[in-house]
FIKOL-31656 format. One line per field, with one value per residue (C-alpha): residue number from 1; x, y, z. Coordinates in Angstrom, 1 decimal. Layout:
BEGIN
num c(NUM,...)
c1 c(X,...)
c2 c(Y,...)
c3 c(Z,...)
***
This chain:
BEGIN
num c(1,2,3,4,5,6,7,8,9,10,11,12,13,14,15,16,17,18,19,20,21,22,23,24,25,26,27,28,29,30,31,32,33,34,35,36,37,38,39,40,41,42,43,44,45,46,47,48,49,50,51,52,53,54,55,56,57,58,59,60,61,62,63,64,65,66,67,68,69,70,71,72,73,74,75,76,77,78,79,80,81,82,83,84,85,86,87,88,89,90,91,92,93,94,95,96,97,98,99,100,101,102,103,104,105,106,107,108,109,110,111,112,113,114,115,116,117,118,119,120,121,122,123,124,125,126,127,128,129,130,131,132,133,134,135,136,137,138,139,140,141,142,143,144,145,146,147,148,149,150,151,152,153,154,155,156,157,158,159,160,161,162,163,164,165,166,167,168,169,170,171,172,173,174,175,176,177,178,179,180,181,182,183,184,185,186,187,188,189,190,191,192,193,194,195,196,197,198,199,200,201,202,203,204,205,206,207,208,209,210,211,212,213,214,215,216,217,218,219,220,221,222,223,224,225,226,227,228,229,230,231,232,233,234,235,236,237,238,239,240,241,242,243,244,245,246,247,248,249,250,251,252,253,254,255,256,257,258,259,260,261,262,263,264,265,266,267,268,269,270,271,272,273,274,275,276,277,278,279,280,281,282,283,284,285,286,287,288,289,290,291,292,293,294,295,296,297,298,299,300,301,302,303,304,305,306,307,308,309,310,311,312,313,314,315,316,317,318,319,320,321,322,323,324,325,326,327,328,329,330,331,332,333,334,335,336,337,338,339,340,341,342,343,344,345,346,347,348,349,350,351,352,353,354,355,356,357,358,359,360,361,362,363,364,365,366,367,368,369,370,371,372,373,374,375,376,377,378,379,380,381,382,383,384,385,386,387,388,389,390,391,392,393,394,395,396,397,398,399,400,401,402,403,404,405,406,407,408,409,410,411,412,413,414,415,416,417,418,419,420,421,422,423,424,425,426,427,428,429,430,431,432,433,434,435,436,437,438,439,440,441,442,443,444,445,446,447,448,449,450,451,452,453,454,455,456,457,458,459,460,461,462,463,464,465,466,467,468,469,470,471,472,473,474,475,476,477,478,479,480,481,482,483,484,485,486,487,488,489,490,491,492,493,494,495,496,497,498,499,500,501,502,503,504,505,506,507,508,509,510,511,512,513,514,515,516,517,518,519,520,521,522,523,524,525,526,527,528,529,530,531,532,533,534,535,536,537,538,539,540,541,542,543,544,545,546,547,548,549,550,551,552,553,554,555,556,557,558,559,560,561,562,563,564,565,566,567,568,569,570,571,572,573,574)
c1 c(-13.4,-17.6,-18.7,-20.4,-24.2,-25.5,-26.1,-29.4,-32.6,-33.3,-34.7,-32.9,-34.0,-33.6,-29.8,-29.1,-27.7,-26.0,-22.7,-20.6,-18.4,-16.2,-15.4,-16.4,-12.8,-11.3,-11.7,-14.8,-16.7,-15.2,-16.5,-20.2,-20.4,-19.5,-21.6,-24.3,-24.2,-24.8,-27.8,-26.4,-28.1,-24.6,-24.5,-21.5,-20.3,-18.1,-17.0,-17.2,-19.6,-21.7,-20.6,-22.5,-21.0,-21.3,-23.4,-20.5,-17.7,-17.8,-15.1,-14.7,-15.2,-14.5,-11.7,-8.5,-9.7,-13.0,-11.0,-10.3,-6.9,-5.9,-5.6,-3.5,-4.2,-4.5,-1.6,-3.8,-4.9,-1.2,-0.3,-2.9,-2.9,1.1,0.2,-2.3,-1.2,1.7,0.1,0.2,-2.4,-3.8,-5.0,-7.9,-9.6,-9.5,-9.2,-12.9,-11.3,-9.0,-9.1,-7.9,-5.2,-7.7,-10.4,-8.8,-5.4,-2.8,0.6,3.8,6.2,8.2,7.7,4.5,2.7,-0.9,-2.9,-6.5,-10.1,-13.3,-15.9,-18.3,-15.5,-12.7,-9.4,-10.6,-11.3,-7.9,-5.9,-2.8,-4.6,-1.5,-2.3,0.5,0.3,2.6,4.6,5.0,8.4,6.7,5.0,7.6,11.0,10.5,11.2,13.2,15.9,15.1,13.4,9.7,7.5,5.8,2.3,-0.3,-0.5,1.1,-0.1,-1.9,-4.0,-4.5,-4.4,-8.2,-9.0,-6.6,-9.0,-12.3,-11.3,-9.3,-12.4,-14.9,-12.9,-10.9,-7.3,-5.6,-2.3,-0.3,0.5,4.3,4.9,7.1,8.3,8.2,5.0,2.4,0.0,-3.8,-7.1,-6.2,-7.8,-5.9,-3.1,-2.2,0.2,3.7,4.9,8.0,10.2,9.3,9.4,13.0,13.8,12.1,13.9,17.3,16.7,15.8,19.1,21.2,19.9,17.9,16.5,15.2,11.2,9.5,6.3,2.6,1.1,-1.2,-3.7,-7.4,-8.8,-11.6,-9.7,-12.2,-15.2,-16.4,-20.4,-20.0,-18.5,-21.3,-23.9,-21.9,-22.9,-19.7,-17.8,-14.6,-11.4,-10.9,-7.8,-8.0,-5.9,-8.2,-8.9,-8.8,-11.3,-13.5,-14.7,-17.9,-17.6,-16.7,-13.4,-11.4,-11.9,-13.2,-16.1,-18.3,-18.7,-18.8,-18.7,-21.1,-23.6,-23.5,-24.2,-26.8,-28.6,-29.2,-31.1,-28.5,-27.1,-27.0,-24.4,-24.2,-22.1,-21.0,-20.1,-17.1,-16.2,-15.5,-14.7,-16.2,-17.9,-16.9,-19.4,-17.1,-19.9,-20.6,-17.0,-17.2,-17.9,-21.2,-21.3,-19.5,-20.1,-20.5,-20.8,-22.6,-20.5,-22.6,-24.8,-22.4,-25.1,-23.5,-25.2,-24.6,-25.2,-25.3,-24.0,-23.0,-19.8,-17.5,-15.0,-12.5,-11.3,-10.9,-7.8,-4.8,-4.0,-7.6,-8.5,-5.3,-6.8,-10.3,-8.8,-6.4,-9.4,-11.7,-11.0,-12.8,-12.2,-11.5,-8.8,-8.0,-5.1,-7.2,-9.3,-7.8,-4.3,-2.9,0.3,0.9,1.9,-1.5,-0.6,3.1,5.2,3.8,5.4,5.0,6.5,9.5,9.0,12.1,13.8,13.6,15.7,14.6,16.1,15.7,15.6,16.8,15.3,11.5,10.1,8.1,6.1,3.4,0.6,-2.7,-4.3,-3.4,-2.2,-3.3,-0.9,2.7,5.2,6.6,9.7,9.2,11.1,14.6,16.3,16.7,13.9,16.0,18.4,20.1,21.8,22.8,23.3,19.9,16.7,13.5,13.0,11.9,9.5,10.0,8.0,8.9,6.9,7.9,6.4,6.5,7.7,5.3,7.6,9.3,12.4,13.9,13.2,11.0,11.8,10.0,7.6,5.0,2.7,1.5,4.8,5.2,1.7,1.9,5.4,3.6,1.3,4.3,5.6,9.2,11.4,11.2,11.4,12.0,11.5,11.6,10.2,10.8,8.4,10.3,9.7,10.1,11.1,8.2,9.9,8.6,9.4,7.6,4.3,1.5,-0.1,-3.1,-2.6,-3.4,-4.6,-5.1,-8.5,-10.3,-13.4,-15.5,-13.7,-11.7,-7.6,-5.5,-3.9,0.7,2.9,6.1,7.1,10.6,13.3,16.6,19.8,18.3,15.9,19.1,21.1,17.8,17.5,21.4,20.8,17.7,19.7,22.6,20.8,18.2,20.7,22.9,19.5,18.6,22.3,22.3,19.4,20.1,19.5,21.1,21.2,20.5,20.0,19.4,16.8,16.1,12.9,13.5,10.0,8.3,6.9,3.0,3.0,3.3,-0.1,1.0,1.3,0.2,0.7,-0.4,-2.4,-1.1,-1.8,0.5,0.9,1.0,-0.9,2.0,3.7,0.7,-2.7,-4.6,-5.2,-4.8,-8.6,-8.0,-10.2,-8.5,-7.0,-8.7,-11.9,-13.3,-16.2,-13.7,-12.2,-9.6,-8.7,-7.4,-3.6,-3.6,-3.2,-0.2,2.3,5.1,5.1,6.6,7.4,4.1,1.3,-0.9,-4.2,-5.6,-4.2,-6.3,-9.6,-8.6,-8.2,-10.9,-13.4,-11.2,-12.1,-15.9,-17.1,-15.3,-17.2,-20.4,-19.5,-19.2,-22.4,-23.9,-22.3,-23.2,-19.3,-20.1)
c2 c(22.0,21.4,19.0,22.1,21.4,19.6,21.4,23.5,22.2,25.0,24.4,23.2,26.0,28.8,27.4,26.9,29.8,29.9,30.9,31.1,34.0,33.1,36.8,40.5,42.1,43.6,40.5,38.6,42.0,41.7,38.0,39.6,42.3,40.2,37.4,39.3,41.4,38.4,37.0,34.5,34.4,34.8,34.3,36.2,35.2,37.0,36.1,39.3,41.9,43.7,47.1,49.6,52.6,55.5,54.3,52.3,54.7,56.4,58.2,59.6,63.0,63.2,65.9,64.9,66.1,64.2,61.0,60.1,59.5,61.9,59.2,56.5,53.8,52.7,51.1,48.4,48.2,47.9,45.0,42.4,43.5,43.6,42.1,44.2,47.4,47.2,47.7,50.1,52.8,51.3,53.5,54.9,55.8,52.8,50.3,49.3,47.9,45.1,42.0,42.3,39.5,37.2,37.1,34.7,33.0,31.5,29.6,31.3,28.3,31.4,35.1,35.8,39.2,38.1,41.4,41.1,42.9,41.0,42.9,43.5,44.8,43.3,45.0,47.2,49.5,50.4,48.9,51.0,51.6,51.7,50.3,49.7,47.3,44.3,44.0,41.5,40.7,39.8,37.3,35.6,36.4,34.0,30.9,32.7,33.9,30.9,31.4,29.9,27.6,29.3,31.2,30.2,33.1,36.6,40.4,40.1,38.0,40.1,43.3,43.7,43.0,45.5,48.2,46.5,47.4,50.4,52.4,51.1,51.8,55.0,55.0,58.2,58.4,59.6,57.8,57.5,54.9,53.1,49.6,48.2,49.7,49.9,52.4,51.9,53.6,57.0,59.7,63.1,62.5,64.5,66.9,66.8,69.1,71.4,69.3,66.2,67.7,68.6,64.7,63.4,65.6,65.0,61.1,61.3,63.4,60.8,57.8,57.1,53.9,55.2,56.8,58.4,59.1,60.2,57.9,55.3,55.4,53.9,57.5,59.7,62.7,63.6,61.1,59.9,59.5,55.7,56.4,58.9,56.2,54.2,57.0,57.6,61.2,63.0,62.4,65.4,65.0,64.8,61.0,60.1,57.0,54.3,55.5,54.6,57.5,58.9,60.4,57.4,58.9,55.8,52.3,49.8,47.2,48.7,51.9,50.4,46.4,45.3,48.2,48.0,43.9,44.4,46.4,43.3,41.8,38.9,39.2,38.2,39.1,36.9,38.3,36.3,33.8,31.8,28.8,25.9,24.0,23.2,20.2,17.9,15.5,12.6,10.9,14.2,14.7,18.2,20.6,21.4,23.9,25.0,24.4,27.5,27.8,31.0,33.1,33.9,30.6,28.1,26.9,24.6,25.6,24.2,26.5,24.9,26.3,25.4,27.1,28.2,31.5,31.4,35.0,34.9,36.6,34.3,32.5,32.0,30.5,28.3,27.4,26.7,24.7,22.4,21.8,20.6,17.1,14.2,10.2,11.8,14.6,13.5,16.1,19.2,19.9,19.7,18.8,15.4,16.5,17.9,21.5,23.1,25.4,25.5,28.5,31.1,34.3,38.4,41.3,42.9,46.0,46.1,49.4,52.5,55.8,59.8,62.5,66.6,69.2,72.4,76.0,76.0,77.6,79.8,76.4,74.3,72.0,71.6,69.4,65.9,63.9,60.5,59.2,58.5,58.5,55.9,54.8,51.9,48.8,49.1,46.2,42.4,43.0,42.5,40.1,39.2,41.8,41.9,39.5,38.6,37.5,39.7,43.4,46.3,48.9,52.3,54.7,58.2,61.3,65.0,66.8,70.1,69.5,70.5,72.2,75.6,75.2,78.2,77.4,80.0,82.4,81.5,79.2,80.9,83.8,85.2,84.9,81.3,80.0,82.0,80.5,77.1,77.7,78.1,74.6,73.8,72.2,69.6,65.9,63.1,59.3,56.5,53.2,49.4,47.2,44.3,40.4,37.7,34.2,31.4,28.6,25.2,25.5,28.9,27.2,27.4,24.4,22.9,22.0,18.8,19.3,23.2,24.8,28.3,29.1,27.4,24.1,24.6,23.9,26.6,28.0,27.1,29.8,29.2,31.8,33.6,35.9,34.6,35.4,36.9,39.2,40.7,41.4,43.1,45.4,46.6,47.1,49.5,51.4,52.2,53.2,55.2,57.1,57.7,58.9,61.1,62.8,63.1,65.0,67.5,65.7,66.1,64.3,61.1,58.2,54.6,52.3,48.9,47.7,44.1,43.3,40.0,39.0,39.7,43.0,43.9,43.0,41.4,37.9,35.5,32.0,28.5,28.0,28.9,28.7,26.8,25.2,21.8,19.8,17.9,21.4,23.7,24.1,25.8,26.2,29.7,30.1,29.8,26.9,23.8,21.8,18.8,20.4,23.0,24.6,25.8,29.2,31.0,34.3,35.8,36.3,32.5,32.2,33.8,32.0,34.3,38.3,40.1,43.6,46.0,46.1,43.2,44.3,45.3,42.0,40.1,42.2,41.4,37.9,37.9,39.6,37.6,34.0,35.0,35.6,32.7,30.8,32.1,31.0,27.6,27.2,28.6,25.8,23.2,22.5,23.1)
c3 c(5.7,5.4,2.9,0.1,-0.3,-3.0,-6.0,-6.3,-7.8,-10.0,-13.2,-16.6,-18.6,-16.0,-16.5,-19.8,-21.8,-25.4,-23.5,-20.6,-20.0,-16.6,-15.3,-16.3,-16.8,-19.6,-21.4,-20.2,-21.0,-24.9,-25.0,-23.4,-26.1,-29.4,-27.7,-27.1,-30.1,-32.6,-30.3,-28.2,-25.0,-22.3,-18.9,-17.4,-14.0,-11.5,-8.2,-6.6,-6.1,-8.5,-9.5,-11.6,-14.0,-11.9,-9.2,-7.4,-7.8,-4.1,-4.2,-7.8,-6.5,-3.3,-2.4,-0.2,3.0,2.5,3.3,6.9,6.6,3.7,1.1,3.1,5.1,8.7,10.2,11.4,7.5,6.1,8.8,8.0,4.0,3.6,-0.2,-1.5,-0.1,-2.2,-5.7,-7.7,-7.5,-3.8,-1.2,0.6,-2.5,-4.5,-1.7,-2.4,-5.9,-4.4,-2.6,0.7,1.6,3.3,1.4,-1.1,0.0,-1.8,-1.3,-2.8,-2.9,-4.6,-3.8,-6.0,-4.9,-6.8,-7.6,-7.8,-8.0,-7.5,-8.9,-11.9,-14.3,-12.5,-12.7,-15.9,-13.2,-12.2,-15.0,-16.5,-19.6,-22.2,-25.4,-27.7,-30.4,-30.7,-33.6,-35.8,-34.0,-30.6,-32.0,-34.2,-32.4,-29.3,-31.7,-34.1,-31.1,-29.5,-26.4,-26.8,-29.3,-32.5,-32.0,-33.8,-35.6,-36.8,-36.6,-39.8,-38.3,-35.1,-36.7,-38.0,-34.8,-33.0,-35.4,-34.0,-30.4,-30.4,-32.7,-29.7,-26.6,-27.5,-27.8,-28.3,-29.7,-33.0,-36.1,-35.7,-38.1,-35.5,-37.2,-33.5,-32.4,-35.2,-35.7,-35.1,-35.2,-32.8,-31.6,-30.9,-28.6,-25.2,-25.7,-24.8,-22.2,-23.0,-20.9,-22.6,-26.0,-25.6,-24.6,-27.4,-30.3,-28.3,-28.2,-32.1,-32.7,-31.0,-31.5,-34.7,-34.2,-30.7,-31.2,-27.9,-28.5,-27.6,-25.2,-26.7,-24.0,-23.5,-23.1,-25.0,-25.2,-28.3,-28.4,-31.5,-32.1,-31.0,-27.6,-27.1,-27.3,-25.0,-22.4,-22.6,-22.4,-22.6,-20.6,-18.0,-17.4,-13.4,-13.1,-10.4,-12.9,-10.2,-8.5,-11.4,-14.2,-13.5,-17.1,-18.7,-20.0,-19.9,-21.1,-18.5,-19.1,-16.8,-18.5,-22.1,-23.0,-20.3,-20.8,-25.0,-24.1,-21.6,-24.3,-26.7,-24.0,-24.6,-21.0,-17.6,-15.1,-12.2,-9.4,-6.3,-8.3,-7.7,-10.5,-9.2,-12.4,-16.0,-16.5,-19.3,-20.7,-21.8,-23.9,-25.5,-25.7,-24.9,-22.1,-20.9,-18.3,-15.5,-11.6,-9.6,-5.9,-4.3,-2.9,-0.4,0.3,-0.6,-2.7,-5.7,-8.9,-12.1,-15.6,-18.8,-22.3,-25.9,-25.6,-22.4,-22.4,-19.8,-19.1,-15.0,-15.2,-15.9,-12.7,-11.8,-15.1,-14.7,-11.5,-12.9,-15.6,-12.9,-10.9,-13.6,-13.3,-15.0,-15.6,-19.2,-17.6,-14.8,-14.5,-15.5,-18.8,-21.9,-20.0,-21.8,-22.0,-18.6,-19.8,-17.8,-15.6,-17.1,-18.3,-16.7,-17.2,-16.6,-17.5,-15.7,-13.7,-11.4,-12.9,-13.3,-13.8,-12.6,-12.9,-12.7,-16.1,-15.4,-16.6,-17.9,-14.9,-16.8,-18.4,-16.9,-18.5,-18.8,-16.1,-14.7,-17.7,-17.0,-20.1,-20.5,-23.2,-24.8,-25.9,-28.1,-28.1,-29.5,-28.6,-30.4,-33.0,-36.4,-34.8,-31.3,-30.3,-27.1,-24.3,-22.8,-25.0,-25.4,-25.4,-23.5,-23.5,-21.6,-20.0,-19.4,-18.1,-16.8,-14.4,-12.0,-8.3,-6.2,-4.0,-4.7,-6.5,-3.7,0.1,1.2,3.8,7.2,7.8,8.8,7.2,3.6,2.0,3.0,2.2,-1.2,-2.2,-1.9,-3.9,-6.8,-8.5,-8.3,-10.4,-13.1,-12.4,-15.3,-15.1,-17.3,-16.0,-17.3,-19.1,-20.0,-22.0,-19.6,-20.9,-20.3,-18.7,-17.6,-14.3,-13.9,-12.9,-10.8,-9.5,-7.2,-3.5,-2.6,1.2,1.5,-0.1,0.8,2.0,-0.6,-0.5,-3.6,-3.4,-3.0,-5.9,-6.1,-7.6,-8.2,-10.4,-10.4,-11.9,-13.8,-15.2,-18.3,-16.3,-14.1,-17.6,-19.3,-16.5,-16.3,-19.9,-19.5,-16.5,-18.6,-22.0,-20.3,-17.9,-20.9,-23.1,-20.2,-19.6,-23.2,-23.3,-20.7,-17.9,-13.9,-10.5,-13.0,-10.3,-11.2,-9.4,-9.1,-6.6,-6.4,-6.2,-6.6,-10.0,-10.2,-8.9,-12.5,-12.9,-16.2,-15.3,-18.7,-19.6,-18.3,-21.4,-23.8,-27.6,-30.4,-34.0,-31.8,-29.0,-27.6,-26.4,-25.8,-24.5,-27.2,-31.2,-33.6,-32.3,-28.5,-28.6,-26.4,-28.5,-27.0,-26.0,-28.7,-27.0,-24.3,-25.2,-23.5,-24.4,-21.0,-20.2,-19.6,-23.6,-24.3,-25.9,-24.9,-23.2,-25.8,-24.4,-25.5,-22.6,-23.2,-22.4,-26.0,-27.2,-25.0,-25.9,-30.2,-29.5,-27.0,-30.2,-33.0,-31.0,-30.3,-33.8,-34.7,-32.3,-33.5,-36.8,-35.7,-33.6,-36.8,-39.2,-36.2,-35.5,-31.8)
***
């Protein structure tokens, strides 16, 4: 591997900036807007390319016979990108939104199938977009059951800024009043269809402490006035959303935090960026910048700032963090007790249970629903209940066939072609979103002789399933088929994919916040405990998984930690 150049000779003030955002995702564009919005001059930088609202979205409206290979890819393609084309939602239309296998290599001491989007907006382009709350349970039952170290702090302290984000991003949903789910700041909900009213009443009817619900979704289905002057317009229902919204429907940060900061005049967005490492000044006793290397040039800039937000995604900021090395840490910033890059977990995706509803041919619905139901989390909130730790969320959706329910005659002529123009029956699923237990020896780590193309080590994982993981998802197999026969349900069949952790998309941990330095990485403010101008408020933070989608979470703490470290520049604490 070349020696990189020395670092550019660019002027002090051209790089000096208030703050440092490291990557433009769903939470580096929260830390850009609350940054930006009370006047602090932000430099946000992103590895990848630039992508505009709109402008980049090439295939929002193209048609399925526009594409060259009807939506799937080469064989050529799917041989040299056996990783990537795995993920959920991949294909010809959104390939433009992934990293292909190459362009950023890693070693899986353990199967680890490592998702990622290099771009302006970073994987809020083709995120899931589910939004449910956590309860007050996922953040106090790890150390009450047992199974992880006390957070920092509760849903009281999260919940004001659960408000703050839903009202600006959109969420629709219903006020269900759901002890495991909590309500929040909605707009109207998509409707049910017929076939998934009827599941919902006959889950109610049998099991009372069971609650499936509207979908709680990142989507404008009616936009208030301050999505409007985001640019921002109603959802349309098509669930092309991956291809990026050229109406602005759903949530991502190119369509609505980077825009609403750019208009401050607070911001700077610096694609082709990729971090090398933050630098800590050990006389200052305190961080000063970060070290960036040109994607492009290999040029080795270095930016300077009062206060550093680390939202790279989880295993890149863990990476960032391990390669910041200084006679002060010489094992990674803020790393004294050796627990960086330590207890990393993700969310378990490995079941899932479909079925087929009989009757209701004469019902349809009303577009593409790009939302699901919701069954929330009814397992080991009040006490241990059952045989494995954590809980579940699931899933579910309905939906027409799209073949004929009766085999046409022929297969050839008018009769034919109009038959298949008729949907068929109706199909049910209901899908796992499970808690994983951190663990020490979930970890990723730094190689010692391997780096990429920019001279910086290779990125470890070493990540895996256990024991506790297998009896969750028998648990959710049996409960949902039984839900599913109970509700008049046939040809129930139970699945189970086997895949690798991190194609869930959900991976967290590595940093995470606690009550104590000796057993975690951060404080109740996401600050490192031993270097406070160093946020983190990516999924490297979390302290446990809990079961609820985690991507709101991250954009409350993300708002939560910057006005607090506004607050603090202001008082001169940093």
């Amino acid at each position: 591997m070349s020696k990189p150049p020395e670092k550019s000779q660019q002027t002090a003030d051209h790089l000096a900036y208030d703050a440092i955002v490291i990557g433009s995702g769903i939470s580096g564009g929260w830390a850009a807007k609350e940054l930006c919005e009370q006047g602090l001059k932000t430099l946000v930088l992103e590895r990848g390319r630039n992508v505009e609202h709109n402008k980049d979205y090439p295939t929002a409206t193209m048609d399925p016979w526009q594409f060259k290979h009807r939506g799937q890819m080469a064989r050529e393609f799917l041989e040299e990108n056996p990783l990537i084309s795995k993920a959920a939602g991949f294909g010809e239309d959104t390939a433009h939104f992934f990293v292909k296998d190459k362009d950023h290599p890693y070693i899986q001491e353990k199967p680890f199938d490592w998702i990622r989007g290099y771009q302006v907006g970073g994987k809020s382009l083709t995120w899931g977009r589910a939004c449910q709350r956590w309860s007050k349970y996922e953040f106090t039952n790890p150390e009450r059951f047992g199974y992880g170290i006390a957070w920092p702090i509760g849903y009281d302290d999260v919940a004001p800024w659960y408000s703050h984000v839903e009202k600006f991003i959109g969420v629709c949903g219903n006020k269900d009043g759901i002890e495991a789910m909590p309500d929040g700041e909605f707009l109207p909900p998509f409707d049910m269809n017929c076939v998934q009213e009827v599941i919902s009443k006959k889950i109610s009817e049998n099991y009372p402490d069971r609650h499936l619900v509207h979908a709680r979704w990142a989507h404008l289905t009616k936009p208030d006035q301050l999505h409007l002057d985001q640019g921002r317009g109603k959802c349309q229902a098509r669930n092309l959303c991956m291809r990026g919204c050229p109406f602005g429907g759903y949530f991502s940060s190119v369509s609505s935090t980077l825009p609403w900061a750019k208009r401050t005049g607070n911001l700077t967005i610096r694609p082709f960026s990729v971090v090398h490492s933050v630098i800590y000044d050990e006389k200052l006793g305190k961080a000063t910048g970060v070290k960036v290397i040109d994607t492009n040039t290999k040029e080795v800039i270095e930016y300077k700032a009062k206060i550093i937000f680390m939202n790279a995604s989880a295993l890149n900021t863990n990476l960032i963090l391990l390669n910041s090395t200084s006679a002060r840490f010489p094992n990674g910033l803020g790393n004294d007790n050796g627990l960086l890059g330590k207890y990393v977990a993700f969310q378990n995706y490995r079941a899932s249970v479909t079925a087929s509803m009989d009757g209701f041919l004469d019902r349809y619905y009303f577009g593409r629903n790009p939302t699901e139901l919701i069954l929330a989390n009814y397992r080991n909130l009040h006490r241990q209940e059952t045989d494995y730790k954590g809980g579940f969320t699931t899933f579910m959706g309905a939906y027409r066939n799209q073949h004929p329910t009766e085999k046409p005659a022929g297969e050839i002529g008018g009769d034919y072609k109009d038959s298949l123009t008729e949907p068929g029956g109706w199909q049910v699923y209901m899908y796992l979103q499970g808690e994983t237990i951190p663990k020490e020896n979930n970890h990723v780590r730094l190689s010692k002789d391997q780096k990429d193309q920019w001279g910086i080590p290779l990125l470890i994982t070493s990540v895996e399933y256990d024991d506790n993981d297998e009896r969750m998802i028998q648990d959710f197999l049996t409960q949902s088929a039984e839900m599913l026969e109970k509700s008049g349900c046939k040809n129930i069949e139970k699945h189970e994919n086997k895949q690798a952790p991190g194609l869930d998309i959900h991976e967290m941990g590595g940093v995470r916040m606690g009550k104590d330095p000796k057993t975690s990485l951060l404080n109740q403010w996401n600050q490192l405990h031993q270097c406070k101008n160093v946020f983190v408020t990516d999924g490297a933070c979390m302290t446990s998984t809990g079961n609820q989608s985690p991507s709101i979470l991250y954009m409350a703490l993300t708002a939560r930690a910057a006005n607090y470290a506004v607050e603090e520049i202001r008082k001169g604490n940093l």
